[in-house]
Residue frames relative to the residue before (quaternion, step in Angstrom):
aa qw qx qy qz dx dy dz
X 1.0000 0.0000 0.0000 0.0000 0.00 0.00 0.00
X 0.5962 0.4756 -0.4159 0.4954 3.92 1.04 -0.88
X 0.8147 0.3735 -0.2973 0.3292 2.95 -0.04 -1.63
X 0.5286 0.5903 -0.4889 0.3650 4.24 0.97 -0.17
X 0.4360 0.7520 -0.1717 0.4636 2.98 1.80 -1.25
X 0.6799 0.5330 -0.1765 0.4717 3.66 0.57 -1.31
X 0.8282 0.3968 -0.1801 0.3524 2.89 0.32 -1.81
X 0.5276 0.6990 -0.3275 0.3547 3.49 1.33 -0.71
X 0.6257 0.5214 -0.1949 0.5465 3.08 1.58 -1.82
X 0.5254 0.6235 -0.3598 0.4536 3.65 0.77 -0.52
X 0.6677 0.5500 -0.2204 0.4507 3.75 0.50 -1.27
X 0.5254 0.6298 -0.3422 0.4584 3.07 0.74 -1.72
X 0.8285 0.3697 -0.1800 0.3802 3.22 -0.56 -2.30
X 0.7068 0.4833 -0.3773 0.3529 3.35 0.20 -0.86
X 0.5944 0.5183 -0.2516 0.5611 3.86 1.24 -0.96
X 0.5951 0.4786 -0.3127 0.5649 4.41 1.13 -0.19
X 0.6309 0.4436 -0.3080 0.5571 3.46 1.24 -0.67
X 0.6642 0.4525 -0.3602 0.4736 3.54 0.42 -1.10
X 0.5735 0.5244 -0.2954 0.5558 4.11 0.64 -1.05
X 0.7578 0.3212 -0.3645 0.4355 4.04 0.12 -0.36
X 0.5313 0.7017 -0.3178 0.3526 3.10 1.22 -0.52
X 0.7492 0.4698 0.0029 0.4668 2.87 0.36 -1.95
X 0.6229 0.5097 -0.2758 0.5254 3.56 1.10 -1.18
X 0.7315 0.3942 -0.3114 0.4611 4.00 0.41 -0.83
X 0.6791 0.4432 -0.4185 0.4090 4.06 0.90 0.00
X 0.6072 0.6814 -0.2936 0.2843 3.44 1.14 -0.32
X 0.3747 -0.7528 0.3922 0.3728 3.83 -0.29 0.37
X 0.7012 -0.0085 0.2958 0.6486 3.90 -0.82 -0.90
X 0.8989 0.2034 -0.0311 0.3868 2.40 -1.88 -1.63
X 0.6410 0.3687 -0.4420 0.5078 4.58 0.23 -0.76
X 0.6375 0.5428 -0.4262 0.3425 3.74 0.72 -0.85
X 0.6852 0.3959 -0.3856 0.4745 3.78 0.67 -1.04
X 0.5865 0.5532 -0.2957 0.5124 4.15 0.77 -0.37
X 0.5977 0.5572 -0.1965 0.5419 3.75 1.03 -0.75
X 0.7970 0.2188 -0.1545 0.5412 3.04 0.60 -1.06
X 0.5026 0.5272 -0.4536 0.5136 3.64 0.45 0.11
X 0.7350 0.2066 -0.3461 0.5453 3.88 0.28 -0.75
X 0.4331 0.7322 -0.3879 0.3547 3.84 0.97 -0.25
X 0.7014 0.4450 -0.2356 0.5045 3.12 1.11 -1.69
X 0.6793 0.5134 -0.3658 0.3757 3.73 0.56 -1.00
X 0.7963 0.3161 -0.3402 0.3878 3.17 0.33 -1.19
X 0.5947 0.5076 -0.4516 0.4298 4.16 0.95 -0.26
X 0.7338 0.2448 -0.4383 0.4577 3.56 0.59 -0.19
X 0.1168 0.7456 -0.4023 0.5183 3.41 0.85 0.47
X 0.7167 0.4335 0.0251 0.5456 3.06 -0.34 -2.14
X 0.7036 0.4706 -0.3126 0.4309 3.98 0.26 -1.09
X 0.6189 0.6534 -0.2997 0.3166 3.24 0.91 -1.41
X 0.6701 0.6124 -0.2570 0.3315 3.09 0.71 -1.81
X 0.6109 0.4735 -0.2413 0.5868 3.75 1.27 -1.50
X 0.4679 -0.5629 0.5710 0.3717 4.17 0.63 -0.07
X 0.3254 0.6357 -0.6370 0.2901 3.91 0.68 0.47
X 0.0641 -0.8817 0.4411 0.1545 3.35 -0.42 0.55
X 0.4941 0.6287 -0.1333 0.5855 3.00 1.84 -1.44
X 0.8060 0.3097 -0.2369 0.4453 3.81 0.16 -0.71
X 0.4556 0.6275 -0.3850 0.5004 3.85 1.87 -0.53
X 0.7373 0.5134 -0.3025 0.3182 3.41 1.08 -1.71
X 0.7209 0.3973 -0.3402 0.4548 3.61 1.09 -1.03
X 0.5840 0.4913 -0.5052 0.4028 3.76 0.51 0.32
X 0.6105 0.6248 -0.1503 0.4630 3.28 0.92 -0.79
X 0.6114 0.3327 -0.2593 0.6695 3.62 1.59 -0.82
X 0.5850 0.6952 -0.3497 0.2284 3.52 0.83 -0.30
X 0.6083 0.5135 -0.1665 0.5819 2.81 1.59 -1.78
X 0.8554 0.3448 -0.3098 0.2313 3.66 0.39 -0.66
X 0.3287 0.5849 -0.5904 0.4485 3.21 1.72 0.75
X 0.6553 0.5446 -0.3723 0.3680 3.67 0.76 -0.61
X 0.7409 0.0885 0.0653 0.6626 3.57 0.96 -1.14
X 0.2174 -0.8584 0.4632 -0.0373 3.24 -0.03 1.28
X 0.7585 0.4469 -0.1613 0.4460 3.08 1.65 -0.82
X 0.4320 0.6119 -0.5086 0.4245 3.75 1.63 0.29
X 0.7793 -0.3699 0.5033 0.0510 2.74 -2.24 1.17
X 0.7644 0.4019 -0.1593 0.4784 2.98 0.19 -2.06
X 0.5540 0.6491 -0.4082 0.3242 3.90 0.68 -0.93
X 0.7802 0.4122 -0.2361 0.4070 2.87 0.59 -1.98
X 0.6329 0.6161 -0.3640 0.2957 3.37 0.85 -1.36
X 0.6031 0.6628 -0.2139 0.3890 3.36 0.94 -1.28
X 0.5088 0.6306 -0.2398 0.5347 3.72 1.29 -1.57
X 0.7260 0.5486 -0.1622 0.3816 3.10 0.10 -2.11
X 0.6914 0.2719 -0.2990 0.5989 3.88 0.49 -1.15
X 0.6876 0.3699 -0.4931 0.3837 4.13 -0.09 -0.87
X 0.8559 0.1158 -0.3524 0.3603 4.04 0.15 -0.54
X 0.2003 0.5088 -0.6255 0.5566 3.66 0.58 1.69
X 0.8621 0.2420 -0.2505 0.3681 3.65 0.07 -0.55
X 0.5257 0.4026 -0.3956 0.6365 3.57 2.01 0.37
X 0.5800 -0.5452 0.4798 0.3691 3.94 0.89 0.37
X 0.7081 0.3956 -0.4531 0.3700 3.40 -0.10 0.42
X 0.0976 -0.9028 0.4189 0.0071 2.87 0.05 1.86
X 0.3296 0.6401 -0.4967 0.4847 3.97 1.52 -0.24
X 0.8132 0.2597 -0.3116 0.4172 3.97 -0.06 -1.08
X 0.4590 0.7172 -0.3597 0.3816 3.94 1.00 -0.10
X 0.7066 0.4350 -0.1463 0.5385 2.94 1.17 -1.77
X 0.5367 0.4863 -0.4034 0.5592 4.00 0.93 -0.48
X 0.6343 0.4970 -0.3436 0.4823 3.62 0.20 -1.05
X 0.8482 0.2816 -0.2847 0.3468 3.80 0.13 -0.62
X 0.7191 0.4320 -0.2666 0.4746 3.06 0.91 -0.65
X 0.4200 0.5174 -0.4587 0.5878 3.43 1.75 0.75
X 0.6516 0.5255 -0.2679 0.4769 3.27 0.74 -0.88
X 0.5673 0.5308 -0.2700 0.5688 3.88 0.76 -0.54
X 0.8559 0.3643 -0.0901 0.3557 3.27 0.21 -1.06
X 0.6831 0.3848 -0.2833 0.5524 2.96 1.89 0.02
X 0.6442 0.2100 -0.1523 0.7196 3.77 1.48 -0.29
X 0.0829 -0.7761 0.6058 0.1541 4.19 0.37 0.70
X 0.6572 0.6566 -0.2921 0.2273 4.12 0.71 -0.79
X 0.5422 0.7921 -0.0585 0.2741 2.40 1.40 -1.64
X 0.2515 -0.8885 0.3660 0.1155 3.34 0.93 1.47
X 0.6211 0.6268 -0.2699 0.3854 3.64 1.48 -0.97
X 0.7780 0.3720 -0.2678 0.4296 3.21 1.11 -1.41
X 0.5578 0.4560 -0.4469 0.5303 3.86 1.55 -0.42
X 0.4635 0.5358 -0.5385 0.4562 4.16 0.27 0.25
X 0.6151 0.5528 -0.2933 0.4796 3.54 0.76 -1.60
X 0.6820 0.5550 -0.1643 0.4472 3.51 0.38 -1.60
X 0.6526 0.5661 -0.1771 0.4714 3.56 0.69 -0.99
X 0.8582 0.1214 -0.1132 0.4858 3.38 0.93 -1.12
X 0.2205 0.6850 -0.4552 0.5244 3.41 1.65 1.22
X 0.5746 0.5888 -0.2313 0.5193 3.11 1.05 -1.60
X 0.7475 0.3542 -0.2653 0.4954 3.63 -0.17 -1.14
X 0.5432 0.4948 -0.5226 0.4325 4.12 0.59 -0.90
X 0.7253 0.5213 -0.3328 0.3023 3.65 0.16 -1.70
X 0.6330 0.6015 -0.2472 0.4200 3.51 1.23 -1.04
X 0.6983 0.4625 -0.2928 0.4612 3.40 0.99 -0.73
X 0.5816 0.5524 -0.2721 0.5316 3.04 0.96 -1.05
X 0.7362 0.3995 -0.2640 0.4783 4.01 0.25 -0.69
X 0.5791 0.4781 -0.3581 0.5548 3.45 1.46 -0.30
X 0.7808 0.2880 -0.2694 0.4845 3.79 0.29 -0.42
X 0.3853 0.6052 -0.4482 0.5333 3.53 1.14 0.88
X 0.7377 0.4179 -0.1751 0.5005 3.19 0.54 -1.54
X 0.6058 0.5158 -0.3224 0.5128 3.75 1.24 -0.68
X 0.5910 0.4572 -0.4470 0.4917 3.69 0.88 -0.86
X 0.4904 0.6745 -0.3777 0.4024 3.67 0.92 -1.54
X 0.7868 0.4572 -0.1877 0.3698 3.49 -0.25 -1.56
X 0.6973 0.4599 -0.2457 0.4919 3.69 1.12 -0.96
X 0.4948 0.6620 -0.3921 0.4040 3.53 1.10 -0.84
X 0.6781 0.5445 -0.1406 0.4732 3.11 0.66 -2.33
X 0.7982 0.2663 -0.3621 0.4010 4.00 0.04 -0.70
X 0.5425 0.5217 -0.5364 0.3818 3.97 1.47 0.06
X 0.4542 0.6762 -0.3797 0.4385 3.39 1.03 -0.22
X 0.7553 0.4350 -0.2132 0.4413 4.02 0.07 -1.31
């Protein structure tokens, strides 16, 4: 558990090092473009380690920049589904949909969101149902 714990923290740092790097050679106008694919692919990169929290603020970064990418929202949408916060997930896809409708990856995503919410409203309604017969 530490040492997963480590390594995560490892990733992190090593992705803050790679981002200062890259971020201090870049002019203007390549810098605001740089960083925009920068953000995606490092929180990306975050994701993979289950950073979610640190995926989410790169990911909110880039889309103050490009507000209108798919991939942003989609991305959002799956990291704060996997921190439980399913109200900003559902915004996040159905932004995401509505900005790339074809996109077979983000309606898969979307698809099995769908099924999370379902389960999750089924074992309510099961807690619901037990609650009600300790009662009778």
């Amino acid at each position: 558990m530490v040492t997963q714990k480590i390594k995560k923290i490892l990733v992190f740092l090593s992705f803050v090092f790679l981002a200062l790097i890259l971020n201090t050679s870049c002019a203007s106008k390549a810098t605001l473009d740089t960083d925009y694919e920068l953000n995606l692919k490092f929180g990306n990169e975050l994701a993979k380690g289950s950073l979610w929290k640190e995926a989410i603020i790169r990911w909110e970064n880039g889309l103050k920049m490009k507000p209108n990418d798919a991939r942003f929202h989609n991305n959002l949408a799956i990291a704060y589904e996997n921190e439980g916060n399913y109200e900003k997930a559902e915004y996040h896809y159905k932004k995401a949909i509505q900005l790339n409708p074809t996109n077979e990856i983000i309606q898969m995503n979307w698809e099995s969101f769908q099924g999370v919410l379902k389960n999750i409203k089924s074992t309510e309604d099961d807690k619901t149902e037990g609650n009600s017969d300790d009662k009778k």
